[in-house]
ZADOSE-408009 format. One line per 5 residues: number of its first residue (from 0); their letters; for each residue x, y, z of C-alpha. Coordinates in nm, 3 decimals, padded with zeros to 5 digits, m for minus. Example, Ala and Ser with C-alpha at 12.3 -4.5 7.8 and 13.67 -1.06 7.14 Angstrom:
0 = as = 01.230 m00.450 00.780  01.367 m00.106 00.714
% end
This chain:
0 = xxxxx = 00.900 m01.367 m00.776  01.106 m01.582 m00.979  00.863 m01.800 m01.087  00.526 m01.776 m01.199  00.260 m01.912 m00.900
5 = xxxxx = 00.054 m02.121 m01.142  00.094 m02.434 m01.304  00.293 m02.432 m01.672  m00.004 m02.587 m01.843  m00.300 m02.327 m01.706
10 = xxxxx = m00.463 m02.214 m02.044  m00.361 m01.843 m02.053  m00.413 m01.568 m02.310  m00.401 m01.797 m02.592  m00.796 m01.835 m02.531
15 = xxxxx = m00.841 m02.174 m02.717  m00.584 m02.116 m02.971  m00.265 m02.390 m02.952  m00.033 m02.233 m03.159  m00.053 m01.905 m02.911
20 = xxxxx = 00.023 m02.091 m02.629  00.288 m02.072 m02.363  00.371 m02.402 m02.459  00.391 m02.379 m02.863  00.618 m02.074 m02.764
25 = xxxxx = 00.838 m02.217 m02.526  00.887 m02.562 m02.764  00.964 m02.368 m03.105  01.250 m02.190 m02.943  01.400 m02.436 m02.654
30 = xxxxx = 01.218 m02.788 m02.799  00.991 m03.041 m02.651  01.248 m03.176 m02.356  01.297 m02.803 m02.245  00.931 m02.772 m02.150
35 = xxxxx = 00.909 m03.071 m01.991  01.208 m02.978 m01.778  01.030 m02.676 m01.604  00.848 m02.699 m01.330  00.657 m02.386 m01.341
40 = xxxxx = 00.737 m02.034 m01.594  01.043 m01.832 m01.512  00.873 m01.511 m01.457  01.127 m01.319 m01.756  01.051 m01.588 m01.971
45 = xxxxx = 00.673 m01.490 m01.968  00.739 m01.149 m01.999  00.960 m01.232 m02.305  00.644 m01.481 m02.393  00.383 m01.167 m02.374
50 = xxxxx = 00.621 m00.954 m02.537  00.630 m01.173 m02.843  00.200 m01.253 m02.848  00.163 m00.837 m02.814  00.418 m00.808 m03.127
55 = xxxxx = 00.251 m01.152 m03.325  m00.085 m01.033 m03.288  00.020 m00.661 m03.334  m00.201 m00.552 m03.048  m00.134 m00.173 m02.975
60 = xxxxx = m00.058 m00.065 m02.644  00.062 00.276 m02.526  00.268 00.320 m02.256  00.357 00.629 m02.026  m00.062 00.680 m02.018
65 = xxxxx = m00.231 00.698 m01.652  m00.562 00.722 m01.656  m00.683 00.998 m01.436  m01.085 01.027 m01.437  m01.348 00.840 m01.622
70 = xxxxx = m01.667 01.140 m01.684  m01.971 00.958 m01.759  m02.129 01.131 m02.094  m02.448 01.095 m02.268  m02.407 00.741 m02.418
75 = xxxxx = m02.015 00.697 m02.373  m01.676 00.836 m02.109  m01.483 01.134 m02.105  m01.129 00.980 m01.997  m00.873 01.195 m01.863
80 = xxxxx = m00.548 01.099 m01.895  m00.206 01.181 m01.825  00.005 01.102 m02.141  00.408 01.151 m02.115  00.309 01.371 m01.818
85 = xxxxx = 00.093 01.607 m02.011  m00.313 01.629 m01.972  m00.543 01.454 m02.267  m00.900 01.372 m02.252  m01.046 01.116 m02.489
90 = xxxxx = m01.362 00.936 m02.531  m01.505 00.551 m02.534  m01.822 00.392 m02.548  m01.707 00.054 m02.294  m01.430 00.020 m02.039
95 = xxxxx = m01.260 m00.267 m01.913  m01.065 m00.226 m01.570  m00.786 m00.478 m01.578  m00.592 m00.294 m01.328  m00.493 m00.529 m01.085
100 = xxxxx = m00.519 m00.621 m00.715  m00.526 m00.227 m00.695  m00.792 m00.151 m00.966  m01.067 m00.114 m00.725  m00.921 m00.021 m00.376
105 = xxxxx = m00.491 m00.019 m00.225  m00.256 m00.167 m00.071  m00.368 m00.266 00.326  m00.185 m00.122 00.595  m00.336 m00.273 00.904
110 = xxxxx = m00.358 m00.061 01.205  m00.085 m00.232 01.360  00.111 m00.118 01.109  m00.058 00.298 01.015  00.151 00.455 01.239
115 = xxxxx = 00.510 00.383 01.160  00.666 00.638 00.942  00.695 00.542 00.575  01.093 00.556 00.566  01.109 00.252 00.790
120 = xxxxx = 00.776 00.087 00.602  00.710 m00.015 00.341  00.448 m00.271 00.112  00.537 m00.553 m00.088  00.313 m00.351 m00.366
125 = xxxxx = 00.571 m00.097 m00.386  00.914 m00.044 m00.545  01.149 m00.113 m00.237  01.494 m00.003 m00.229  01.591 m00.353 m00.112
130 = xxxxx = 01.979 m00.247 m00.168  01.929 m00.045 00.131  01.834 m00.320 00.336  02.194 m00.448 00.299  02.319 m00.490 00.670
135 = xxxxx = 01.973 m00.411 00.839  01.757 m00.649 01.029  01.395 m00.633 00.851  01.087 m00.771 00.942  00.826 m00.912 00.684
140 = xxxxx = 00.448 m00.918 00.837  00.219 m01.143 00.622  00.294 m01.525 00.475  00.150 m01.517 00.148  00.382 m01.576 m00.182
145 = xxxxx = 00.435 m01.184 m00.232  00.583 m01.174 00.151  00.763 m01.458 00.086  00.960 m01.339 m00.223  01.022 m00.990 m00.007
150 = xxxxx = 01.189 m01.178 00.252  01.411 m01.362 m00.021  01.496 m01.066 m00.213  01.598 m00.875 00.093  01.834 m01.146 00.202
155 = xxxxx = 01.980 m01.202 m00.164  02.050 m00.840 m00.111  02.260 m00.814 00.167  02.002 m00.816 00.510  02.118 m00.916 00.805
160 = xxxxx = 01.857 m01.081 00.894  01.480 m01.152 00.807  01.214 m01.232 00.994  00.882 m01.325 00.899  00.552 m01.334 01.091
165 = xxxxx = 00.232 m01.492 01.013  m00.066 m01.489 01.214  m00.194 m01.895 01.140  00.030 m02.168 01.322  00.060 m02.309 01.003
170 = xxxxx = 00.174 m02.163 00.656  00.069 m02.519 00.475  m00.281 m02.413 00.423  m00.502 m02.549 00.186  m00.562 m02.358 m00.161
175 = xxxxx = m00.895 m02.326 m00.147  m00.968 m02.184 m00.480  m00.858 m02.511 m00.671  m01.127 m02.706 m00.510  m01.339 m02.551 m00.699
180 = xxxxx = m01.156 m02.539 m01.026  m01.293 m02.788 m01.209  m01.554 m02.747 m01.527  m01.885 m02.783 m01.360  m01.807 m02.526 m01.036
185 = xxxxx = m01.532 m02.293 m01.290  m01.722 m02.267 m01.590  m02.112 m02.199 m01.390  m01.957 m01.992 m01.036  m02.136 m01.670 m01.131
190 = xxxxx = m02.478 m01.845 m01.207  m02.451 m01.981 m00.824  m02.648 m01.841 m00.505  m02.555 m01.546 m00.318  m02.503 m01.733 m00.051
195 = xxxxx = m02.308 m01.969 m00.179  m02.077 m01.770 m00.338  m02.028 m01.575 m00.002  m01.954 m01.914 00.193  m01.686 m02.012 m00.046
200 = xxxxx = m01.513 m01.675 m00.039  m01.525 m01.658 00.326  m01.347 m02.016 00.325  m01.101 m01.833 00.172  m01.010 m01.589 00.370
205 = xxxxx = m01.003 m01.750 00.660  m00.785 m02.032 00.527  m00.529 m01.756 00.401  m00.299 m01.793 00.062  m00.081 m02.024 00.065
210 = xxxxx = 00.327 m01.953 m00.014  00.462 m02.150 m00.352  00.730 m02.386 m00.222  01.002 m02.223 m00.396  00.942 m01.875 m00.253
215 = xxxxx = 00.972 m02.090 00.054  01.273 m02.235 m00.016  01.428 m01.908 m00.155  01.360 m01.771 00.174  01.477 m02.088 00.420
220 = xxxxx = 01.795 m02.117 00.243  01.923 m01.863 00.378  02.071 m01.878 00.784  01.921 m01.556 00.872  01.572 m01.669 00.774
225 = xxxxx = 01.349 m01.667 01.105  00.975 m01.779 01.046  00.738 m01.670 01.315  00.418 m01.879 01.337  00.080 m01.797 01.531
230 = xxxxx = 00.287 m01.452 01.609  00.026 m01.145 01.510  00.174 m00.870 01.605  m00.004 m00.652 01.862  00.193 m00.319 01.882
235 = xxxxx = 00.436 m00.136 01.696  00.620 00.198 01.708  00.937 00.362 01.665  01.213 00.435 01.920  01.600 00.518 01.926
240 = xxxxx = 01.572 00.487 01.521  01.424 00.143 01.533  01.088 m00.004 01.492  00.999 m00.182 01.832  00.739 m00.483 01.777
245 = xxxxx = 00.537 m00.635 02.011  00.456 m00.961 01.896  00.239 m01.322 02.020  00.586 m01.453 02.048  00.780 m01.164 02.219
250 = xxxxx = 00.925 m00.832 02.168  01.202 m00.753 01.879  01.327 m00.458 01.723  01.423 m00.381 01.374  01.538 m00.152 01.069
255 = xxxxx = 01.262 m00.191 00.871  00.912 m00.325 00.838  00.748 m00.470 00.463  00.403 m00.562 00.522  00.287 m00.870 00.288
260 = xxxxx = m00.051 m00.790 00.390  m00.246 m00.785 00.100  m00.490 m00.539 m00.014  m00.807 m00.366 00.073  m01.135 m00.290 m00.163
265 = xxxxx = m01.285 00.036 m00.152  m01.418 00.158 m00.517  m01.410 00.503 m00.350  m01.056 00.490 m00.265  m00.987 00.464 m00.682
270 = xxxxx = m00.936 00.863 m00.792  m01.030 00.773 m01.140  m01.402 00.596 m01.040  m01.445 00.830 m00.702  m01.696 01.060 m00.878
275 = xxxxx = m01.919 00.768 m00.919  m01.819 00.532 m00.686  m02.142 00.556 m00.387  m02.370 00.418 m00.697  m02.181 00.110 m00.725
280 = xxxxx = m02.386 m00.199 m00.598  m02.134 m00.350 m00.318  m02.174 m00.731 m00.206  m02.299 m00.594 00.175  m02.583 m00.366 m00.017
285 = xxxxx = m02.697 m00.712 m00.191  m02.640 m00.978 00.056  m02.674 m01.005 00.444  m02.495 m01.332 00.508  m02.536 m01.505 00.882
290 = xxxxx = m02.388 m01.399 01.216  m02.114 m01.620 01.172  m01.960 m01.520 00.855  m01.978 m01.158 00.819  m01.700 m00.982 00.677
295 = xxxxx = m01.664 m00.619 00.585  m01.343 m00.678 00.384  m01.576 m00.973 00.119  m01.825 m00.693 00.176  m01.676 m00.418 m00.003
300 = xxxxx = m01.652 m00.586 m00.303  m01.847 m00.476 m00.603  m02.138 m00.695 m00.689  m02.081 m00.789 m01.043  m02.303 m00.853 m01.320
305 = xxxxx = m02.231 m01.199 m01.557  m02.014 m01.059 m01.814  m01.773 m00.823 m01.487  m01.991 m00.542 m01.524  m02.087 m00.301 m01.277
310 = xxxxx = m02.454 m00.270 m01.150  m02.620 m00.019 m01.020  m02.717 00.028 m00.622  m02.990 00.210 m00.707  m03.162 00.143 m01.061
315 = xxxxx = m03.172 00.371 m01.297  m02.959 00.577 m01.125  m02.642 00.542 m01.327  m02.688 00.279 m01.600  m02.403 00.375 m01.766
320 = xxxxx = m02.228 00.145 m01.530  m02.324 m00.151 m01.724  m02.030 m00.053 m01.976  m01.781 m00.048 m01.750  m01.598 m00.387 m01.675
325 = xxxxx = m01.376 m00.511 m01.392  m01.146 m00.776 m01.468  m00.945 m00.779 m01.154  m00.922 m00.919 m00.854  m01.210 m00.725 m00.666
330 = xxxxx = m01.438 m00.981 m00.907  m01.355 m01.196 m00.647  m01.638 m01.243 m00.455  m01.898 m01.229 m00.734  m01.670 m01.533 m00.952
335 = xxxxx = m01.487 m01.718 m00.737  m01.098 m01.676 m00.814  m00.847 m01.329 m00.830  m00.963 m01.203 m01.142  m00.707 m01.073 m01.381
340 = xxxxx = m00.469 m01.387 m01.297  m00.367 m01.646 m01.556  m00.632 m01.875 m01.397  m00.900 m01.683 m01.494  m00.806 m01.584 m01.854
345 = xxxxx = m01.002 m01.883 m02.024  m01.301 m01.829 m01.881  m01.320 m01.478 m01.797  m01.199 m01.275 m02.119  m01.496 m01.416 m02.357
350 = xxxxx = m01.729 m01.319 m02.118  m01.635 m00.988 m02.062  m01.563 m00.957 m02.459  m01.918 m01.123 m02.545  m02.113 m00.839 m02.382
355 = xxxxx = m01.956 m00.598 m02.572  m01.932 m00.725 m02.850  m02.361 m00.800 m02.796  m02.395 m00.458 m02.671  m02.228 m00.242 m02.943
360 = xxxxx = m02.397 m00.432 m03.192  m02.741 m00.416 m03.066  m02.647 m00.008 m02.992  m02.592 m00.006 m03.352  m02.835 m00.198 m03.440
365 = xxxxx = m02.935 00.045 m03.720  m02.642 00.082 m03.861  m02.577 m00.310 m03.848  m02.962 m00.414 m04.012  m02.908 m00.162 m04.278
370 = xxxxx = m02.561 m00.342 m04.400  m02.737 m00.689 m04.342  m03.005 m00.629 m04.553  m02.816 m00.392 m04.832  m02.803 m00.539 m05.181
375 = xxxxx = m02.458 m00.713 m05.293  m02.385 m00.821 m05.642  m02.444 m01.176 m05.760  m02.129 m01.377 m05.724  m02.168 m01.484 m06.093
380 = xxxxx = m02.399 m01.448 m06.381  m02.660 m01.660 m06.494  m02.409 m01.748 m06.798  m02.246 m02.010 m06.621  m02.504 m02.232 m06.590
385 = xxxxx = m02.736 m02.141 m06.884  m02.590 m02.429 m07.107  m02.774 m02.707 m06.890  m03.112 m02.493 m06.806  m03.357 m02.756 m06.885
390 = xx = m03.551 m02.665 m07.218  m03.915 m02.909 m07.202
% end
């Protein structure tokens, strides 16, 4: 992308505090007119923005570290990493996954799609070799914003042509999720019914994401754009070097495929949870919603407790699972927005760091009621005040 998909003004990771904003940022360097000139954040300008909060704040992060396993212990995890390509294992008492639309399942190749060798596909999740696609007719399947972009970055470099299917007859959709954004429906989603919950994520899905205009625009400004609407495609396979496609609207053949399709959640698919994953508590193990909306894609979402933490399918079973977090986009279901986006920073951070903040203090609790009730010295001496003691 080129520019961020939310608005300018969403509150961010600033979390109540002006002078960390975007905004504060933005004006000390460019000034008050500057800000008011952009429509929406340049997507290098936040990264320069984040850059600068990590180095302000001093918060410590450590790159070239992939976390491998987590080990449930007795009382905390065994993690086991892969630092600078070498093995380490280190220990914590609480983990929070904030791993993206990945962090609790994959990309989604549907089956349309599984067949076709990987050197003529590819998914807008990966890190395409779009100089390749210089001279090469390419296909995009999907019409979200991350599609979108792919088609515009393969024509900026050098495709012949692009063309872009979407299933719905109409890419305008409406964004569901900002219905429900404002104070009373954001601030108390988690506290609503099951079944409520479920309804408004099924409206979702079947009303699609919808495209920011300018990764529209970025796309349509270009000759070679094609948009196909209402054109799922219903076959697909490989012949003479080409991919052959059999689509709603007719049969085409091209270079290369990039499916915009999104991604699937399986907590079982994620190496690093896998030895744990079956005790998970899953939306379809909690809730049987009606004929007429049942989905196993909302299904396979883990059922989250209030402050993102996992629950148990069975209890008792595995209660470490309480200290383990999930601020990404598989929260979905359980609060009502992509988890892990800008949208959800405000209200979604202090709840996951209230619970453990309450839960390593009450683990402590010892430790913490011993230093409350120590005795401190008095903050002055009686001296100071012994002049005016009232003497009857």
């Amino acid at each position: 992308m080129n520019l961020l998909r939310t608005p300018k003004n969403l509150a961010g990771p600033e979390l109540g505090i002006p002078a960390l904003s975007f905004q504060a940022w933005y004006e000390a360097r460019h000034g008050e007119a500057a800000y008011a000139a952009i429509d929406r954040i340049p997507r290098l300008v936040w990264a320069e923005y984040l850059s600068w909060y990590r180095q302000f704040l001093k918060i410590p992060v450590r790159y070239r570290t992939r976390l491998l396993q987590i080990e449930p212990a007795d009382g905390f995890f065994g993690l086991h990493l892969e630092v600078d390509g070498r093995p380490a294992v280190e220990t914590t008492r609480k983990i929070v996954l904030g791993t993206g639309f990945t962090g609790n399942g994959g990309p989604y190749i549907p089956p349309v799609l599984s067949a076709l060798p990987r050197n003529v596909l590819s998914h807008t999740q990966d890190n395409i070799d779009f100089a390749a696609l210089r001279g090469k007719t390419v296909a995009v399947v999907g019409a979200a914003a991350a599609a979108f972009d792919a088609a515009g970055v393969a024509l900026e470099n050098g495709a012949a042509a692009v063309h872009l299917f979407a299933r719905r007859p109409s890419i305008a959709s409406v964004p569901i999720t900002r219905v429900r954004g404002y104070p009373g429906a954001y601030d108390n989603y988690r506290h609503l019914p099951d079944a409520i919950r479920w309804h408004q994520a099924i409206r979702f899905r079947r009303a699609g994401s919808t495209p920011t205009i300018d990764a529209i625009q970025r796309a349509v400004a270009f000759a070679d754009f094609h948009l196909h609407l209402a054109a799922p495609w219903h076959e697909a396979y490989v012949e003479g070097g080409q991919i052959v496609a059999q689509a709603a609207d007719g049969t085409f053949r091209f270079d290369h495929v990039i499916a915009g399709t999104g991604y699937f959640v399986d907590p079982s698919a994620r190496p690093e949870i896998a030895s744990f994953a079956d005790r998970i508590l899953l939306w379809r193990d909690k809730f049987v919603p009606p004929a007429d909306e049942e989905d196993p894609f909302l299904g396979s979402h883990p059922y989250l407790g209030e402050a993102h933490e996992y629950l148990e399918k069975t209890p008792g079973q595995a209660p470490y699972l309480r200290d383990i977090h999930v601020h990404n986009p598989a929260g979905f279901v359980s609060f009502g927005l992509p988890i892990g986006d800008v949208p959800s920073m405000r209200r979604d951070i202090p709840l996951v760091a209230a619970r453990i903040s309450r839960d390593l203090f009450l683990a402590d609790l010892d430790g913490h009621e011993e230093r409350m009730t120590g005795t401190i010295a008095a903050d002055f001496s009686d001296e100071i005040y012994a002049s005016a003691v009232w003497k009857p």
